[in-house]
mmCIF file of the N, C-alpha and C atoms, coordinates in Angstrom:
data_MODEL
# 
_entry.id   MODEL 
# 
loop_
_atom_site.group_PDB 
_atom_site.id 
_atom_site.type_symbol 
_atom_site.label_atom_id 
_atom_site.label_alt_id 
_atom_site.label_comp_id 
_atom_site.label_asym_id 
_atom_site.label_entity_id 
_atom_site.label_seq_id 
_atom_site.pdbx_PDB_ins_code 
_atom_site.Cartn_x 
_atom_site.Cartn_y 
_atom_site.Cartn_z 
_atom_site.occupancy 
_atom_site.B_iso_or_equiv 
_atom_site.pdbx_formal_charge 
_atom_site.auth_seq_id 
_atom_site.auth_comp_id 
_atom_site.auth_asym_id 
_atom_site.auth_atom_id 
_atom_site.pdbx_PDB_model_num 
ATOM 1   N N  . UNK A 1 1  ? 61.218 110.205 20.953 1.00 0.00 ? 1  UNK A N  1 
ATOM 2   C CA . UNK A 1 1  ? 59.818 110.094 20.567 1.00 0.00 ? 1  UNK A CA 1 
ATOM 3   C C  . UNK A 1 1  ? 59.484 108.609 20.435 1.00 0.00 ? 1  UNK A C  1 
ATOM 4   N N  . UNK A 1 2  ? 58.307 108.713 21.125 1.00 0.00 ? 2  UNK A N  1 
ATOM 5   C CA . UNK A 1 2  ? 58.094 106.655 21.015 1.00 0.00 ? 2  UNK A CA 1 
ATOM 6   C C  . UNK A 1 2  ? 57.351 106.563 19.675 1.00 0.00 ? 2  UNK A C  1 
ATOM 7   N N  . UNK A 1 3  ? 57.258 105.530 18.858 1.00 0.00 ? 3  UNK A N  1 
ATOM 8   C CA . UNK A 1 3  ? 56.776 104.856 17.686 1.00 0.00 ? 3  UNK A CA 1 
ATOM 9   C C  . UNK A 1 3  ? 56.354 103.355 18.292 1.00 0.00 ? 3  UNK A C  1 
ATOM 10  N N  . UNK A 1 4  ? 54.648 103.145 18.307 1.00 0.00 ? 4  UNK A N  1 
ATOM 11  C CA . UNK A 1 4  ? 54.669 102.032 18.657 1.00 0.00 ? 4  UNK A CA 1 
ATOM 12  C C  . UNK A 1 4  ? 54.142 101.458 17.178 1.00 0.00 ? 4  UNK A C  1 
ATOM 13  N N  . UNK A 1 5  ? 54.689 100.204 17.027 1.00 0.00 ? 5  UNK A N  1 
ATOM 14  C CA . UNK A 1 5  ? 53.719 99.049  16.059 1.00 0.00 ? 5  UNK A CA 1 
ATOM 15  C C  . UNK A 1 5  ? 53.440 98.174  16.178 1.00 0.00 ? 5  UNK A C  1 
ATOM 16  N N  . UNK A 1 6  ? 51.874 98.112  16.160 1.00 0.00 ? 6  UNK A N  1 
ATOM 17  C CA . UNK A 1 6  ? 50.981 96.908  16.709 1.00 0.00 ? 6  UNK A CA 1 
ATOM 18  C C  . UNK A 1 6  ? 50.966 96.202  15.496 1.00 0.00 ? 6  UNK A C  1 
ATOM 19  N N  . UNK A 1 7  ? 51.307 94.554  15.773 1.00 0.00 ? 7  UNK A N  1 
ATOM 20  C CA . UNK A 1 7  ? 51.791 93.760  14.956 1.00 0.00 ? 7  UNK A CA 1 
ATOM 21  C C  . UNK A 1 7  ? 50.889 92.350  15.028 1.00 0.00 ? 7  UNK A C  1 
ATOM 22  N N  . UNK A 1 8  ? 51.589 91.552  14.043 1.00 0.00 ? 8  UNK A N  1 
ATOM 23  C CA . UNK A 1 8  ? 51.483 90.184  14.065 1.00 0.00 ? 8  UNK A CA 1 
ATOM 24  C C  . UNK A 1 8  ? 52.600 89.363  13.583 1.00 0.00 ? 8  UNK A C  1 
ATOM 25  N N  . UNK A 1 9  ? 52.945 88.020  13.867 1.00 0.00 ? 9  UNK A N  1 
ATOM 26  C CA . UNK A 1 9  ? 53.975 87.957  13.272 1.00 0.00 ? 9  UNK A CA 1 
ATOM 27  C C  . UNK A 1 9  ? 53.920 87.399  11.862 1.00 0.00 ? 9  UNK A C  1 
ATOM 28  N N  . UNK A 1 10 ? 52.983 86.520  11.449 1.00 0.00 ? 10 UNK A N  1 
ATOM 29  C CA . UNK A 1 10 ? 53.116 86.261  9.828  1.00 0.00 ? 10 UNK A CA 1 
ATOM 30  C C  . UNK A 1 10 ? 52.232 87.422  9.333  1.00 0.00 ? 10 UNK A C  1 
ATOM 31  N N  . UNK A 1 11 ? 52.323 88.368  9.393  1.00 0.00 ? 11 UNK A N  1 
ATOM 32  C CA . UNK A 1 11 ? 51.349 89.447  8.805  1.00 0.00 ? 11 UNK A CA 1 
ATOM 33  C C  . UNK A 1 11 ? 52.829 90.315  7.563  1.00 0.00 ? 11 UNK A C  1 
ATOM 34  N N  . UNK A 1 12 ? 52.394 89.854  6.673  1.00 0.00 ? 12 UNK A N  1 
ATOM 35  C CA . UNK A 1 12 ? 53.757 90.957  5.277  1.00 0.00 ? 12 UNK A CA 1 
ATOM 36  C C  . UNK A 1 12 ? 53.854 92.122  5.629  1.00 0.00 ? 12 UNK A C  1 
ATOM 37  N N  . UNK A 1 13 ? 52.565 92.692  5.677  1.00 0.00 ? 13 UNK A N  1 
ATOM 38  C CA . UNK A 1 13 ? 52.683 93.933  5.494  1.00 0.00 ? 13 UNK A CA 1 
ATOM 39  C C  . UNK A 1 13 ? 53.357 94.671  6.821  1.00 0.00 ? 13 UNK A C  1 
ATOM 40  N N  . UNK A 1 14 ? 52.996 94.069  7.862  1.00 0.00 ? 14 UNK A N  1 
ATOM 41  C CA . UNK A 1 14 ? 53.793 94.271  9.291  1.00 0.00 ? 14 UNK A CA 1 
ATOM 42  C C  . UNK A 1 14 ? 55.369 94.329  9.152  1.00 0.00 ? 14 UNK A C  1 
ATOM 43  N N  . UNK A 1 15 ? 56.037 92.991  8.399  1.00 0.00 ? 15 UNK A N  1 
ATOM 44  C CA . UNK A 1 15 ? 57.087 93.210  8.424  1.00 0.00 ? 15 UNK A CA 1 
ATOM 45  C C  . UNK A 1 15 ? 57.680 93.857  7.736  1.00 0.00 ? 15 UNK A C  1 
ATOM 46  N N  . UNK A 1 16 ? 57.049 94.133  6.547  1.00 0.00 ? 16 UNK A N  1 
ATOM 47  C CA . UNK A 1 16 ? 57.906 94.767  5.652  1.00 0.00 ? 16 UNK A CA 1 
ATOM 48  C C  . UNK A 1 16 ? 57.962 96.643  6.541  1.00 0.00 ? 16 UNK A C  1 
ATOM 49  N N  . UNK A 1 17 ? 56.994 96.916  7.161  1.00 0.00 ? 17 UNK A N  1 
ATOM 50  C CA . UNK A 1 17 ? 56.669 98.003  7.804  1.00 0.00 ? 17 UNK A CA 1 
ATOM 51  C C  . UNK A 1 17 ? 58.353 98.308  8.505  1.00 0.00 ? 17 UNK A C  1 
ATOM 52  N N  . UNK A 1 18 ? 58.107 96.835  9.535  1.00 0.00 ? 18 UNK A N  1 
ATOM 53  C CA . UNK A 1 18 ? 59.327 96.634  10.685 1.00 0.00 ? 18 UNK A CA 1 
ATOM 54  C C  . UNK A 1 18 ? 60.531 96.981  10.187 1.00 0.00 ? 18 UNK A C  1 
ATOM 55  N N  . UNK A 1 19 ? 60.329 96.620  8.825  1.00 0.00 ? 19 UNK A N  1 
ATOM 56  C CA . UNK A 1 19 ? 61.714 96.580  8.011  1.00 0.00 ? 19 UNK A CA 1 
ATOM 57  C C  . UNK A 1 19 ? 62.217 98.060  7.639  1.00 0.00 ? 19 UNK A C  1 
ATOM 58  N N  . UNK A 1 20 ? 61.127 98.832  7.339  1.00 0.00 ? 20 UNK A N  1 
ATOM 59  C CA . UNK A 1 20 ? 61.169 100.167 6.866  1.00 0.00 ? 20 UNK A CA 1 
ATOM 60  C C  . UNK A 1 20 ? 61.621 101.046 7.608  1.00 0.00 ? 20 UNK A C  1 
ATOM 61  N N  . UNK A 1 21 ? 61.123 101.042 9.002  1.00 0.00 ? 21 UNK A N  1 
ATOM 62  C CA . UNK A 1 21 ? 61.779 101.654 10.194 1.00 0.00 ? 21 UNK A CA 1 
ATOM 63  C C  . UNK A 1 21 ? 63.135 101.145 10.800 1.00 0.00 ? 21 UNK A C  1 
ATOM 64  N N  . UNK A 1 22 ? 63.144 99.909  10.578 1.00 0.00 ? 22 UNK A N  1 
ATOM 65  C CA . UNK A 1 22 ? 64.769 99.656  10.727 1.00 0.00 ? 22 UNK A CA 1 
ATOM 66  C C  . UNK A 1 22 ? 65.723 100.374 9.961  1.00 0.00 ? 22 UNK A C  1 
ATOM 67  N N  . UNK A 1 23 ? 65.464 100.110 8.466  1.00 0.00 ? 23 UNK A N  1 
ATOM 68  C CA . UNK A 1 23 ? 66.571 101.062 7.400  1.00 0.00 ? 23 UNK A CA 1 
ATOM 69  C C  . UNK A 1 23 ? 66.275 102.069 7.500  1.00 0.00 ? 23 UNK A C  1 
ATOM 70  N N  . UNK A 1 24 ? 65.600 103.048 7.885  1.00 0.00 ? 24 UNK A N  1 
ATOM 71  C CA . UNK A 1 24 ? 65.229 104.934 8.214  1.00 0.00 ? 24 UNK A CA 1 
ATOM 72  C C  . UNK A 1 24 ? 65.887 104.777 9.827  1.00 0.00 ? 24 UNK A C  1 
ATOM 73  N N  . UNK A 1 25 ? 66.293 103.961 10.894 1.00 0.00 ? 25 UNK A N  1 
ATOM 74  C CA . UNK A 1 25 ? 66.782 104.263 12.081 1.00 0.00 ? 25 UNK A CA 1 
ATOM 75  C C  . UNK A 1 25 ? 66.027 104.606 12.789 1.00 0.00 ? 25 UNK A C  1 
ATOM 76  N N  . UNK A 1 26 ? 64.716 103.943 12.986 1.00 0.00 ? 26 UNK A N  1 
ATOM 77  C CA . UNK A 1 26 ? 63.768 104.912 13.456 1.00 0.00 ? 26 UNK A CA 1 
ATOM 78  C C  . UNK A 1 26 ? 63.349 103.465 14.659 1.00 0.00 ? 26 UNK A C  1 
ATOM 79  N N  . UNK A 1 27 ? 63.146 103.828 16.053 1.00 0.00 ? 27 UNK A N  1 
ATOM 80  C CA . UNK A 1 27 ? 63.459 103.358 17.277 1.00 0.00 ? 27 UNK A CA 1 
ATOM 81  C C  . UNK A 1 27 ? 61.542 102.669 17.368 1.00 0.00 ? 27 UNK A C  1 
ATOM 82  N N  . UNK A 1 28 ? 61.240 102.183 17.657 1.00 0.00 ? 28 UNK A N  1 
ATOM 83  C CA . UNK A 1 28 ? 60.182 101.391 17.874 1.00 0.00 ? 28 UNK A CA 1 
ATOM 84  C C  . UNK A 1 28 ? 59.875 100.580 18.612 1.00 0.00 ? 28 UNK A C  1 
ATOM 85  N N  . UNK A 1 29 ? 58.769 100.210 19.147 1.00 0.00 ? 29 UNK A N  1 
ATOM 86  C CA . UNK A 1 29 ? 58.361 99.245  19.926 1.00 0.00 ? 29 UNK A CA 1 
ATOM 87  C C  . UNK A 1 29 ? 57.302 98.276  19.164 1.00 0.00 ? 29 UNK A C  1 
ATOM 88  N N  . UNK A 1 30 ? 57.433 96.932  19.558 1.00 0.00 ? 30 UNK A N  1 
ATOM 89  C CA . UNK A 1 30 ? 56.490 96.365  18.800 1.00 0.00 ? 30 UNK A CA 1 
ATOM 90  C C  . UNK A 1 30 ? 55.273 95.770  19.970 1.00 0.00 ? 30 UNK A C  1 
ATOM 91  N N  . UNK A 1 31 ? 53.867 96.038  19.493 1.00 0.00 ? 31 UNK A N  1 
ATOM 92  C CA . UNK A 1 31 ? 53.026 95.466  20.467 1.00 0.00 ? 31 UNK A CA 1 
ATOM 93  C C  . UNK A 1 31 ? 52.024 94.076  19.696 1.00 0.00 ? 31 UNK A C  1 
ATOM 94  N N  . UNK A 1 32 ? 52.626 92.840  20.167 1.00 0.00 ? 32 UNK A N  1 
ATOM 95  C CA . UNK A 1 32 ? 52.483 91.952  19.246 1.00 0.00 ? 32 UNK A CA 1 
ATOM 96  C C  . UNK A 1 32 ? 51.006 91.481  19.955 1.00 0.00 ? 32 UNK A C  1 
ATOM 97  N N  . UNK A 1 33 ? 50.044 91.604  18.675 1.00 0.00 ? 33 UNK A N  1 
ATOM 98  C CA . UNK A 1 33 ? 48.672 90.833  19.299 1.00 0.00 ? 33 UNK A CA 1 
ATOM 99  C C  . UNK A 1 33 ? 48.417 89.524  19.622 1.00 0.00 ? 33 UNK A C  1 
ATOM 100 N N  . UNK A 1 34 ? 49.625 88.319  19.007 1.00 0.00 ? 34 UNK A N  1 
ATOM 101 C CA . UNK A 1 34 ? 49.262 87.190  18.972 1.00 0.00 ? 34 UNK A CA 1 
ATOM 102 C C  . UNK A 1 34 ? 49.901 86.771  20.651 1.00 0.00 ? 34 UNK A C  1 
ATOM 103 N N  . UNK A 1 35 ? 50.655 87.548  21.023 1.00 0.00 ? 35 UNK A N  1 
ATOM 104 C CA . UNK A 1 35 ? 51.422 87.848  22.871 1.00 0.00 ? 35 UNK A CA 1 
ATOM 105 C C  . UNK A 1 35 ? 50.344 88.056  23.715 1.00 0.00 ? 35 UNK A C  1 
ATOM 106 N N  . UNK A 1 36 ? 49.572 89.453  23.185 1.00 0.00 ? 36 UNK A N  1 
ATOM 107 C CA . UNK A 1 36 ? 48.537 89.950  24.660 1.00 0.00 ? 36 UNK A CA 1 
ATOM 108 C C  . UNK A 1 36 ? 47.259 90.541  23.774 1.00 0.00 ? 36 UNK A C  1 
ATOM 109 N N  . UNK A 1 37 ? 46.284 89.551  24.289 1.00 0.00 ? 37 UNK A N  1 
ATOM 110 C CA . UNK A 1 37 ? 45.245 89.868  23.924 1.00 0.00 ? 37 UNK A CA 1 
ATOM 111 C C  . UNK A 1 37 ? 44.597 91.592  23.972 1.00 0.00 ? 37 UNK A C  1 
ATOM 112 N N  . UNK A 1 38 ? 44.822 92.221  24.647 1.00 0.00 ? 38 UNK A N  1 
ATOM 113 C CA . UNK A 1 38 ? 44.937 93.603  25.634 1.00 0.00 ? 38 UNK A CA 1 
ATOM 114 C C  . UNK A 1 38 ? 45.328 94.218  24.713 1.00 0.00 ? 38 UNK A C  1 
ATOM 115 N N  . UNK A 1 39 ? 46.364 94.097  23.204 1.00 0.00 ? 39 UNK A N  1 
ATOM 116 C CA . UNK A 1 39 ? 46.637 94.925  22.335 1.00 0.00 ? 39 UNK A CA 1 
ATOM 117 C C  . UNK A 1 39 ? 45.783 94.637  20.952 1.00 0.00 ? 39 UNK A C  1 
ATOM 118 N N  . UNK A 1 40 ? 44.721 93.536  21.147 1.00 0.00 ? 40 UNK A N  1 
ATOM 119 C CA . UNK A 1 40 ? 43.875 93.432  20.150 1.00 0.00 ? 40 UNK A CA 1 
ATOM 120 C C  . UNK A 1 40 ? 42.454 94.783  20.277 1.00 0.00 ? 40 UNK A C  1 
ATOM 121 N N  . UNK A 1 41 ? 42.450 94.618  21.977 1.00 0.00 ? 41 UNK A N  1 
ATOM 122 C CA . UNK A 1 41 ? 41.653 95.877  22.340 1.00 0.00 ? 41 UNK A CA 1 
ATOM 123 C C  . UNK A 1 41 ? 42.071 97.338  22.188 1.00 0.00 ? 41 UNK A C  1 
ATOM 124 N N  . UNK A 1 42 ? 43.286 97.135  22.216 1.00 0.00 ? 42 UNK A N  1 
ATOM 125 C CA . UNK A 1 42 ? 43.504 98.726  21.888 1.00 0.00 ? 42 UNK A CA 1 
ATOM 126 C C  . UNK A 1 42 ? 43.587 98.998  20.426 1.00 0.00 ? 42 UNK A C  1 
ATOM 127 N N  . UNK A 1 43 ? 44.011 98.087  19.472 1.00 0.00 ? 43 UNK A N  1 
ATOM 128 C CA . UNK A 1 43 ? 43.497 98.617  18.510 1.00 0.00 ? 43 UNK A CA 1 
ATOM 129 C C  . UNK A 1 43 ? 42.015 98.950  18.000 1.00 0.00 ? 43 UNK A C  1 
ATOM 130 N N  . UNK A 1 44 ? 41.359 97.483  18.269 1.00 0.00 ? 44 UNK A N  1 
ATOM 131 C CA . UNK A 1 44 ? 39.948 98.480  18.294 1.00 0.00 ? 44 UNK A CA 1 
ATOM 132 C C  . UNK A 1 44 ? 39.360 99.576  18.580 1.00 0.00 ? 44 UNK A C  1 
ATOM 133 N N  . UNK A 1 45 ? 39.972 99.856  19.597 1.00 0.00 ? 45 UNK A N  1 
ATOM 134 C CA . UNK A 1 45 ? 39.504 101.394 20.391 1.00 0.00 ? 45 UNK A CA 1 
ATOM 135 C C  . UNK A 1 45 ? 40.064 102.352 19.619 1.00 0.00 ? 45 UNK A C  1 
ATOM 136 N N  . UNK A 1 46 ? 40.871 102.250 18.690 1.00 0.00 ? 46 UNK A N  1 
ATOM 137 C CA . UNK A 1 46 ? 41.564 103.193 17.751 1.00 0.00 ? 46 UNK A CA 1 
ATOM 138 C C  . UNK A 1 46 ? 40.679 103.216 16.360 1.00 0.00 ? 46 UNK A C  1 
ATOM 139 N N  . UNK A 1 47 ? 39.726 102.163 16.438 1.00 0.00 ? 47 UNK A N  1 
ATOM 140 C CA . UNK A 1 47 ? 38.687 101.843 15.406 1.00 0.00 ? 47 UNK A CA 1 
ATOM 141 C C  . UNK A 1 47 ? 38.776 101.179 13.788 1.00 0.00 ? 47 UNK A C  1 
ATOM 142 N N  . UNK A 1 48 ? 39.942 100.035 14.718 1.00 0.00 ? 48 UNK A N  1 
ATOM 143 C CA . UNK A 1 48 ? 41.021 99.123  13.118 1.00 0.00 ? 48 UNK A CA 1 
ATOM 144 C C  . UNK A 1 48 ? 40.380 97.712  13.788 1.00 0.00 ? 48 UNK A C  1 
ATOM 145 N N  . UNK A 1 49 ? 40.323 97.244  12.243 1.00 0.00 ? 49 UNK A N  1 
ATOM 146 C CA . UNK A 1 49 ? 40.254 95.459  12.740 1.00 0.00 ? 49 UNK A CA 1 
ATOM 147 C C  . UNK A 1 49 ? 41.091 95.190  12.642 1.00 0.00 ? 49 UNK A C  1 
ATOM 148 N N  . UNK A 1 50 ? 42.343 95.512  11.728 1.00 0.00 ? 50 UNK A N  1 
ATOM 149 C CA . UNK A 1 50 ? 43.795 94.912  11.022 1.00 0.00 ? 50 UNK A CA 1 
ATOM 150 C C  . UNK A 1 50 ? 45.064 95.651  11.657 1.00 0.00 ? 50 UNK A C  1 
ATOM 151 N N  . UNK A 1 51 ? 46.101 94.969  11.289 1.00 0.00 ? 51 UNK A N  1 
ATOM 152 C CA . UNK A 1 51 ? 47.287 95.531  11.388 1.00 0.00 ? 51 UNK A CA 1 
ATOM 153 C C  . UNK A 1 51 ? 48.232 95.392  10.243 1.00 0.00 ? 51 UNK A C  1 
ATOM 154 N N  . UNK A 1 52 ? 49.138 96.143  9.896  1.00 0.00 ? 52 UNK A N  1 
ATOM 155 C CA . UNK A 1 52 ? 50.030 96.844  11.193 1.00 0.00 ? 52 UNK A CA 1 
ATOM 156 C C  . UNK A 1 52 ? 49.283 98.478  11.591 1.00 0.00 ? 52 UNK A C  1 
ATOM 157 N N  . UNK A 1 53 ? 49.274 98.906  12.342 1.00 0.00 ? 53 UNK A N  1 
ATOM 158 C CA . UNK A 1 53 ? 48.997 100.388 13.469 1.00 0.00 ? 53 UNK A CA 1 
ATOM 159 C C  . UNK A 1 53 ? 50.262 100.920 13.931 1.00 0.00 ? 53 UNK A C  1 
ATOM 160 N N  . UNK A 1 54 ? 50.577 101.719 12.832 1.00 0.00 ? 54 UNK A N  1 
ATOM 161 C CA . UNK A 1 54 ? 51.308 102.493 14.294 1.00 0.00 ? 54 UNK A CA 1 
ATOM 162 C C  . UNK A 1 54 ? 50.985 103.569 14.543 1.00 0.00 ? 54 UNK A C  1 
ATOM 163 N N  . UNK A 1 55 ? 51.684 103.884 15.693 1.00 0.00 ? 55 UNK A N  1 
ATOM 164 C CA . UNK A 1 55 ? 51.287 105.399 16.766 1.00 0.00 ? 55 UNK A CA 1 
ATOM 165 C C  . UNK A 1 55 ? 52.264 105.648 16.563 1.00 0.00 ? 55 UNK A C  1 
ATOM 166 N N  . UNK A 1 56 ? 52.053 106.860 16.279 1.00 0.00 ? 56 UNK A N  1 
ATOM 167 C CA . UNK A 1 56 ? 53.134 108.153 16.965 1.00 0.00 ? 56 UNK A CA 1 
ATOM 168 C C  . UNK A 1 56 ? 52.688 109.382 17.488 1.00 0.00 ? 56 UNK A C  1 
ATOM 169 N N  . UNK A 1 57 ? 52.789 110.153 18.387 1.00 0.00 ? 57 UNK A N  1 
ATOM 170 C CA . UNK A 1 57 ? 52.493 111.257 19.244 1.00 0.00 ? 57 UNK A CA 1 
ATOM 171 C C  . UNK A 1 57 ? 51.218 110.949 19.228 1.00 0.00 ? 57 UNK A C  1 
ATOM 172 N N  . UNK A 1 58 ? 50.398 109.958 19.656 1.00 0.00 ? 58 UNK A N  1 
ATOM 173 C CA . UNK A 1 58 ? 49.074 109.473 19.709 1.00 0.00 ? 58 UNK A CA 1 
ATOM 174 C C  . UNK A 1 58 ? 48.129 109.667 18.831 1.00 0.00 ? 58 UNK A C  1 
ATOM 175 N N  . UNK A 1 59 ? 48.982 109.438 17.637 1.00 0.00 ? 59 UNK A N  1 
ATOM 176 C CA . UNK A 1 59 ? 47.973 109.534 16.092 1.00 0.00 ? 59 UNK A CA 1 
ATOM 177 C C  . UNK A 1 59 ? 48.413 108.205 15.501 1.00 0.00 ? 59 UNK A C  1 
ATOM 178 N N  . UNK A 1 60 ? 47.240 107.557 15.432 1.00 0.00 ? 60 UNK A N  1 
ATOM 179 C CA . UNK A 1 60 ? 47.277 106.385 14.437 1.00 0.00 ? 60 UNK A CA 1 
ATOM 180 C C  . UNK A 1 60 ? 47.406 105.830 13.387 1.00 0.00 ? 60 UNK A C  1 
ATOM 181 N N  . UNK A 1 61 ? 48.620 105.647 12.335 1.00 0.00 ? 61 UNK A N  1 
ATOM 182 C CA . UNK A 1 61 ? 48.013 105.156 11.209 1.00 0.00 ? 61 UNK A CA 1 
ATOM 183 C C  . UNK A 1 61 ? 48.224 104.381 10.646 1.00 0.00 ? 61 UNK A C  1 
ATOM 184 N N  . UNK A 1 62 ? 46.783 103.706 10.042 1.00 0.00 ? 62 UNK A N  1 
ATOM 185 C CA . UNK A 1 62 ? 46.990 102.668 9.965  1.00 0.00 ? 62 UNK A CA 1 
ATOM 186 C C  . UNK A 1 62 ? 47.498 102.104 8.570  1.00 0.00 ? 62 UNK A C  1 
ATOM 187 N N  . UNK A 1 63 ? 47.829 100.783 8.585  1.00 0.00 ? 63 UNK A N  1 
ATOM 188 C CA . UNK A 1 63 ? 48.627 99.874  6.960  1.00 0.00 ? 63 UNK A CA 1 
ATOM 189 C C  . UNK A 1 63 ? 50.064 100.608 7.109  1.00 0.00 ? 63 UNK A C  1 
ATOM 190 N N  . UNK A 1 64 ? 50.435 100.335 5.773  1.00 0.00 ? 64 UNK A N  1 
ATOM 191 C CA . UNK A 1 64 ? 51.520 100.947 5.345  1.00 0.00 ? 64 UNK A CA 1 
ATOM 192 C C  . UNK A 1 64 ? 51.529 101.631 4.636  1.00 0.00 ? 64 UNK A C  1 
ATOM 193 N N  . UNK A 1 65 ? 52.215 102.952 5.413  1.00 0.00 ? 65 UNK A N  1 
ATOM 194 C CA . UNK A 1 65 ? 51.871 104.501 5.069  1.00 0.00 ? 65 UNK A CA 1 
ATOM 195 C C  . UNK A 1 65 ? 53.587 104.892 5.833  1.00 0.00 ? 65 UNK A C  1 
ATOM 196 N N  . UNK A 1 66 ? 54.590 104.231 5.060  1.00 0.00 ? 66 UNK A N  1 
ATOM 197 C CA . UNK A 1 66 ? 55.933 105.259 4.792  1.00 0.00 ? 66 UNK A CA 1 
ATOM 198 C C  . UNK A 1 66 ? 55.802 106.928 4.497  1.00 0.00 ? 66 UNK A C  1 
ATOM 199 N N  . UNK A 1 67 ? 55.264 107.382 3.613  1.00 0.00 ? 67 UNK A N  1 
ATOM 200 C CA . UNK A 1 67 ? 55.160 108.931 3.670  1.00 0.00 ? 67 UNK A CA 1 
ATOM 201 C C  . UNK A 1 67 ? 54.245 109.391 5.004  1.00 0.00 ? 67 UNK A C  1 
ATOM 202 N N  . UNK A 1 68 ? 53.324 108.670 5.408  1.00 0.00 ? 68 UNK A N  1 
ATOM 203 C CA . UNK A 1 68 ? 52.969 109.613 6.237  1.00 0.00 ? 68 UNK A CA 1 
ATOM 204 C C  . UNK A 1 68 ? 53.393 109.268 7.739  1.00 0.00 ? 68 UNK A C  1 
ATOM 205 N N  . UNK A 1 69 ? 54.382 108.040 7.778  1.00 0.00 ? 69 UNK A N  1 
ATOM 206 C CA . UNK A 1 69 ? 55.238 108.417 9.170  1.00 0.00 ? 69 UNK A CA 1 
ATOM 207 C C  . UNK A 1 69 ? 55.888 108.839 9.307  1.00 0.00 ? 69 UNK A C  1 
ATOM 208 N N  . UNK A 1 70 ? 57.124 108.976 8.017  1.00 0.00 ? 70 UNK A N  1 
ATOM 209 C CA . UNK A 1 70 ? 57.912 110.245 7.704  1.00 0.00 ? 70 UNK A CA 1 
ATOM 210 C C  . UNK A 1 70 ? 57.453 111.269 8.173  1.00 0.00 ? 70 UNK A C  1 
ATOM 211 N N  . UNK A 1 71 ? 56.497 111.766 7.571  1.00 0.00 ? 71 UNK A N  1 
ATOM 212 C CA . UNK A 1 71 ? 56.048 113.576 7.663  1.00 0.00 ? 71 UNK A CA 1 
ATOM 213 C C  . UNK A 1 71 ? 55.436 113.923 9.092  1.00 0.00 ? 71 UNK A C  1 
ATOM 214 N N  . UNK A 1 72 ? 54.622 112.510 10.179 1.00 0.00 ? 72 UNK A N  1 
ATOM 215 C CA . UNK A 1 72 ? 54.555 112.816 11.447 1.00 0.00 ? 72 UNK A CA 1 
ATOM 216 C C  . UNK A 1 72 ? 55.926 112.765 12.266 1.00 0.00 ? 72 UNK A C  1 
ATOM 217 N N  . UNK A 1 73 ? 57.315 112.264 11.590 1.00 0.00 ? 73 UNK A N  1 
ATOM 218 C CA . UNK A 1 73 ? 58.406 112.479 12.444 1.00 0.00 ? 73 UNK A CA 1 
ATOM 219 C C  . UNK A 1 73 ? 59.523 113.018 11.944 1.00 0.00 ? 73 UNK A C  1 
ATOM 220 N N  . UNK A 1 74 ? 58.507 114.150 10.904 1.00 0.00 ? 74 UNK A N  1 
ATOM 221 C CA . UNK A 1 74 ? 59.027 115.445 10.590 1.00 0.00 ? 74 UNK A CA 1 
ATOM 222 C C  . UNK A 1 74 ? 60.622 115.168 9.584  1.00 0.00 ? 74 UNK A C  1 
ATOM 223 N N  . UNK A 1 75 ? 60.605 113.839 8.821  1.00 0.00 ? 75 UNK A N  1 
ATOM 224 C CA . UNK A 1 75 ? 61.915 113.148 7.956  1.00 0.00 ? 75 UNK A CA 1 
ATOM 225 C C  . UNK A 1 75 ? 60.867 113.122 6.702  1.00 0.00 ? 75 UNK A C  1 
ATOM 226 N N  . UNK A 1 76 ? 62.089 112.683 5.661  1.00 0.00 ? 76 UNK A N  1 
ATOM 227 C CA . UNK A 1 76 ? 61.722 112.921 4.049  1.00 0.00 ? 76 UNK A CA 1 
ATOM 228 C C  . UNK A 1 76 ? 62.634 111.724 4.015  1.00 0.00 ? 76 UNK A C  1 
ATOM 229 N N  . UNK A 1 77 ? 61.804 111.029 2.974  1.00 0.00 ? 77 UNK A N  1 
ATOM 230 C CA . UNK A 1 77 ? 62.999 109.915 2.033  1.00 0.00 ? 77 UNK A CA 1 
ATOM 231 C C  . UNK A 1 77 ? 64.061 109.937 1.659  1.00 0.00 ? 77 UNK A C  1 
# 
């Protein structure tokens, strides 16, 4: 299952995110906005000014929301 997170790199809350899915083992891609402008547009189109975003099974959510990426990839704390 892909997990993408649209990022920045001095953004906290991003990393601490990055960090969260590292210690849960959980496989990710990062789509860094300050790299390609092209992922500043797709978050908009998802209807966020900010990050971090992530997707999973093409549901968005946004900040940091540990319980509810858990429960879209069907894991518990």
């Amino acid at each position: 299952m892909s997990v993408i997170v649209y990022s920045k790199p001095h953004c906290p809350e991003c990393n601490v995110l990055k960090r969260f899915l590292r210690d849960y083992q959980i496989d990710f891609v990062v789509r860094d906005l300050s790299k390609n402008p092209k992922y500043i547009d797709e978050v908009k189109s998802m209807g966020f000014l900010g990050v971090p975003v992530t997707v999973i099974k093409g549901k968005a959510i946004p900040g940091l929301q540990p319980d509810a990426i858990l429960a879209m990839l069907g894991r518990r704390y």
